[in-house]
C-alpha positions in Angstrom: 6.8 71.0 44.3 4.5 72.8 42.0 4.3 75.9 45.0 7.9 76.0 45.2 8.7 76.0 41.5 6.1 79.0 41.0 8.0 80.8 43.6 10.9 80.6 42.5 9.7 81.9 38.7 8.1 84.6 40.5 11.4 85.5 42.8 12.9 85.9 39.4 10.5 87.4 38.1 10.6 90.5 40.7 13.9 90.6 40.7 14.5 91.6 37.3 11.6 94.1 37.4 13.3 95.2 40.8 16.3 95.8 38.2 14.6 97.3 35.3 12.9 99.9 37.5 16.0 101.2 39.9 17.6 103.7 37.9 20.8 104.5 39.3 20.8 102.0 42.2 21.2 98.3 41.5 17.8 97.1 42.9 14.7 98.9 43.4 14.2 96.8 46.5 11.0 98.1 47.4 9.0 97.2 44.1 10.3 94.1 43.6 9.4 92.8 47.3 6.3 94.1 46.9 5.6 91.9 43.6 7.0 89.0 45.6 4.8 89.5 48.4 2.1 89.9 46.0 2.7 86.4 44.5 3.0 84.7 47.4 -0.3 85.7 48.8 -1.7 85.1 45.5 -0.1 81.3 45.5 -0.7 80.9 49.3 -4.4 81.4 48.8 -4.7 79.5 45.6 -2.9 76.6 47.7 -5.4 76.8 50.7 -8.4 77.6 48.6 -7.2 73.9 46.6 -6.8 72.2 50.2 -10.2 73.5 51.6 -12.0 72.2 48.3 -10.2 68.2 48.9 -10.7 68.7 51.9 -14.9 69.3 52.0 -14.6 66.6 49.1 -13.7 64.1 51.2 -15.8 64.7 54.3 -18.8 65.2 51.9 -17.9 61.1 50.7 -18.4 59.5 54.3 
């Protein structure tokens, strides 16, 4: 849930740079992908980097 929820904030969050930086046209599409992409490999690896630490946790425990 947590994942998800951050996305979305960060969606947001590029969209409205996205808008603040276009100028003229309605998006600067470009940019604000870019900071998306950016925050999903941020999360993704925070997410797998959480996952890999239970994971040795638990296998250290048997």
């Amino acid at each position: 849930m947590r994942f998800a929820l951050t996305l979305a904030f960060f969606a947001g969050l590029s969209f409205a740079v996205g808008l603040l930086m276009s100028g003229e046209e309605f998006c600067d599409w470009g940019v604000a992908g870019g900071l998306f992409a950016l925050a999903v490999a941020g999360e993704s690896l925070r997410f797998w980097l959480k996952r890999s630490r239970a994971k040795n946790r638990q296998s250290s425990e048997i």
